[in-house]
KOLMI-743711 format. One record per residue (C-alpha): residue in one letter; x, y, z. Coordinates in steps of 0.5 Angstrom, whole numbers, plus 500, padded with zeros to 3 digits. Each point is the difference from the previous one (the first is absolute). Layout:
BEGIN
AXYZ;...
This chain:
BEGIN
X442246099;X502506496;X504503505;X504493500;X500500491;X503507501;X505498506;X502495496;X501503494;X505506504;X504494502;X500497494;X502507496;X505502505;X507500498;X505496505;X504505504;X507498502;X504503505;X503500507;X497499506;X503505504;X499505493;X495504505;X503500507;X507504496;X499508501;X492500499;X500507505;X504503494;X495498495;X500505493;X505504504;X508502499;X505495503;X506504501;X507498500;X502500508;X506502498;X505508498;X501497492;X504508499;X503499507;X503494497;X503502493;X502505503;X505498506;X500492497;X500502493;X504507498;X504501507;X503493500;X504498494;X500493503;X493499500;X500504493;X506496496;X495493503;X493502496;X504503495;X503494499;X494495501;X496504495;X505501495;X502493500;X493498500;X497504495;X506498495;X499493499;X496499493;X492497500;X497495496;X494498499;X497492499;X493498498;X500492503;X508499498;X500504493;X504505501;X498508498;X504504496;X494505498;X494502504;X497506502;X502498508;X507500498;X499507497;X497503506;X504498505;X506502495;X497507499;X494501505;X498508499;X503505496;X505502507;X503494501;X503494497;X500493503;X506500504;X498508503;X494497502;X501493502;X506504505;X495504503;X496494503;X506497502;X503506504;X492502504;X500492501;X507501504;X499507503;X492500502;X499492499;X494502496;X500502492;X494502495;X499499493;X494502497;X497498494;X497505495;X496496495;X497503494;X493496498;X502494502;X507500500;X507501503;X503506497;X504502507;X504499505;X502505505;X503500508;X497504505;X503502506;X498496507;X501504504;X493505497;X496493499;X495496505;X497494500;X492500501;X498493503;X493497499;X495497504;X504493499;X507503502;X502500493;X502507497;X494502496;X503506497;X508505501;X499507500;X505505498;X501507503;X504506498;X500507502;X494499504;X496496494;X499493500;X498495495;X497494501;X501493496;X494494500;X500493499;X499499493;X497493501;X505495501;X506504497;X502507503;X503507497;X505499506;X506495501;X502501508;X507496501;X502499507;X504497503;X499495507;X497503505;X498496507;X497506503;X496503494;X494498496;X501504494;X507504500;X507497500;X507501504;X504502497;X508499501;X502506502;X496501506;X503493502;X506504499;X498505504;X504500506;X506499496;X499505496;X499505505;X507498503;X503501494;X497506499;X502503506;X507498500;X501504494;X497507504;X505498505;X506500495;X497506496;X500504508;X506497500;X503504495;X496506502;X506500506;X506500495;X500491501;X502501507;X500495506;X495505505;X504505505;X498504506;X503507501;X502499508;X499507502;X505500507;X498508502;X504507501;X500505504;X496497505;X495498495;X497493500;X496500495;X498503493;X495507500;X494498496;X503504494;X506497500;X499494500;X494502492;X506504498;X504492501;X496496497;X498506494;X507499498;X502493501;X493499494;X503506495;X507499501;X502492502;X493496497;X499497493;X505498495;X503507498;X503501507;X502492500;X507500504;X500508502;X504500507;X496503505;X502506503;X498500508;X500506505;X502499507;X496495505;X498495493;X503494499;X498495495;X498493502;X500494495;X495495501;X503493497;X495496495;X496495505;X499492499;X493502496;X503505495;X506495498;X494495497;X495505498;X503499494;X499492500;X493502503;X498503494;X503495496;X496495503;X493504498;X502500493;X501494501;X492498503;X497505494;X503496495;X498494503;X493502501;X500502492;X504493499;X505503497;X507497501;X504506504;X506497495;X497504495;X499506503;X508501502;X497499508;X507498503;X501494505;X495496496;X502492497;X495497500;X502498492;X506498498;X500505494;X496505497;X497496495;X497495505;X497506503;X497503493;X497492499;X497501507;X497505499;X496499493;X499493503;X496502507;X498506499;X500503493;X496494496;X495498506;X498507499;X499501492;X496493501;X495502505;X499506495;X499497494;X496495504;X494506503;X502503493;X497494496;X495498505;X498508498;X501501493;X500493497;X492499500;X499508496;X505497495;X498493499;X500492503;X506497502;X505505500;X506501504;X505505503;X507496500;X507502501;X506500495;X506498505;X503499493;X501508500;X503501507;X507500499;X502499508;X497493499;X504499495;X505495504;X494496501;X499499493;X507497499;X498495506;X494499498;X503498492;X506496503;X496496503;X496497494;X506500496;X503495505;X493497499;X501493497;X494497501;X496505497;X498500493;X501507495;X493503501;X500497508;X505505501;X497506495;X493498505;X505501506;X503507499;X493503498;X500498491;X494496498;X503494494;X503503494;X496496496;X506495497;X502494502;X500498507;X506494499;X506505502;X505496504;X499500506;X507503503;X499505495;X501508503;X493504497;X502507498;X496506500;X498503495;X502507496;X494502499;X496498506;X501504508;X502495505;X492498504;X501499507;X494494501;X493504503;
């Protein structure tokens, strides 16, 4: 009977425990251990990022555009114009400002398709953020599939980060893997062929002009004097002069000079060295793609897809630049919103993109023209809350901006 008592009050007391079914059949072998990435990250900033200016121009130009749109902060519908999240993110350490940081992230994001922040506290408070490279960060799964812990290893030493109950001092931004539980993938692997083809193609042009831009050529030796063909000597002797005297692009139009028996051949460019040029094209092409930057915008030739530029520019702030931030600001709210306080939310201010600014002047034609609308419905439709007057305006009337106020796209 007591051992029933006592059975009883155990289940009574235990606290309810939430969680997938299939929590503990994901990587319990790996339980406690480091996860490592399946993947050369230095092998990919290396030939993806530093040696194709393709790829660099789309994650320079993502990370940019991403980090200089403008934050705000609501609690429930009141917008926040103080509060010590905004100065966070605005000065996260004494290295770094919001935009330097916030950078960072969105470039890891693109070249690795994972980022780390790490939170460093003071009592029970956030006093900084910092950005830790992807490339030296682990994942430690726990027995439920969940990570338990990062570990962080540099020179040979490492660090491990737990759990602090339900928050972490990491926040591990990834992107959509379907083959990986706990790393992302990132658009410069999805590139990878592509940007292995342009790559290549500039080897090809720089061996190009290491032999003087010249169409390839044989020297056709006919034979003297009952010689047919060249001694061993000769023929280094050959092929030492032709490097020192006919290669590079100081010799670049020299005559060359031939003894008796040497003819020169030229070999005509073939069919696939007349679209080499189209070839590589169309890889710069794929890697803009991957990235979700309209080829337009990068100068790729033979890409109209958009009638003009500033449709292209619009395309790419719509698709793929705003998705980004929101994820962003979503994982960053979900993070660093309860330290801070309830109810908060990270939001963006479209008013502050300039490159939506031909949606705005849509956006306010059209409530103009809305005559069926009263002063603060249409101050409602742009994102204004009532101005606090009389709300008998008629109805045809067009509702101006005010001075002092920055136009506010509706959340």
């Amino acid at each position: 009977m007591i051992s029933q008592f006592l059975e009883s009050l155990r289940r009574l007391g235990a606290p309810e425990r939430k969680e997938s079914a299939t929590a503990g059949l994901a990587l319990v072998h790996m339980t406690g251990q480091p996860s490592w990435t399946p993947r050369n990250y230095g092998a990919l900033a290396r030939e993806g990022y530093a040696a194709n200016p393709i790829a660099f121009r789309c994650v320079r130009a993502i990370a940019d555009a991403s980090a200089s749109i403008p934050l705000v902060l609501f609690e429930g519908e009141e917008e926040l114009s103080e509060h010590p999240l905004l100065h966070l993110l605005t000065r996260p350490n004494p290295l770094q400002a919001g935009q330097d940081l916030l950078g960072t992230v969105y470039g890891h994001l693109q070249i690795a398709g994972n980022a780390y922040l790490e939170a460093v506290t003071g009592g029970d408070e956030v006093k900084e953020l910092y950005a830790l490279r992807p490339d030296r960060m682990k994942v430690v799964p726990g027995a439920r599939g969940w990570p338990e812990g990062f570990e962080y290893a540099v020179g040979g030493r490492s660090h491990r980060f737990k759990m602090e109950g339900e928050t972490s001092p990491i926040l591990h931004l990834k992107t959509f893997n379907p083959t990986d539980d706990h790393y992302g993938h990132s658009a410069i692997e999805a590139a990878a062929p592509a940007i292995d083809i342009y790559n290549q193609g500039g080897a090809w042009l720089k061996a190009l002009l290491d032999n003087a831009a010249r169409p390839s050529g044989a020297l056709v030796y006919r034979g003297v004097s009952g010689a047919p063909n060249l001694t061993a000597d000769q023929f280094e002797r050959l092929k030492a002069e032709l490097q020192e005297n006919y290669q590079g692009a100081k010799n670049a139009g020299r005559p060359l000079l031939l003894e008796g028996g040497l003819e020169w051949q030229a070999l005509s460019f073939s069919p696939s060295d007349l679209q080499f040029l189209d070839a590589r094209n169309g890889a710069a092409r794929e890697i803009a793609l991957a990235f979700g930057v309209p080829p337009m915008l990068l100068g790729i030739p033979g890409d109209n897809t958009y009638s003009n530029y500033r449709e292209a520019n619009l395309a790419f702030w719509r698709t793929t630049v705003i998705p980004l931030v929101h994820r962003t600001l979503e994982a960053l709210t979900h993070w660093l919103g309860p330290r801070f306080g309830e109810g908060l939310r990270l939001g963006i201010d479209l008013d502050g993109v300039e490159a939506l600014t031909v949606e705005r002047e849509a956006l306010w034609n059209r409530v103009e023209a809305a005559s069926f609308l009263t002063r603060n419905e249409k101050r409602a439709a742009v994102g204004y809350g009532a101005d606090g007057g009389e709300d008998q305006t008629p109805r045809d009337q067009p509702v101006q901006a005010p001075v002092s106020e920055p136009l506010r796209a509706v959340e």
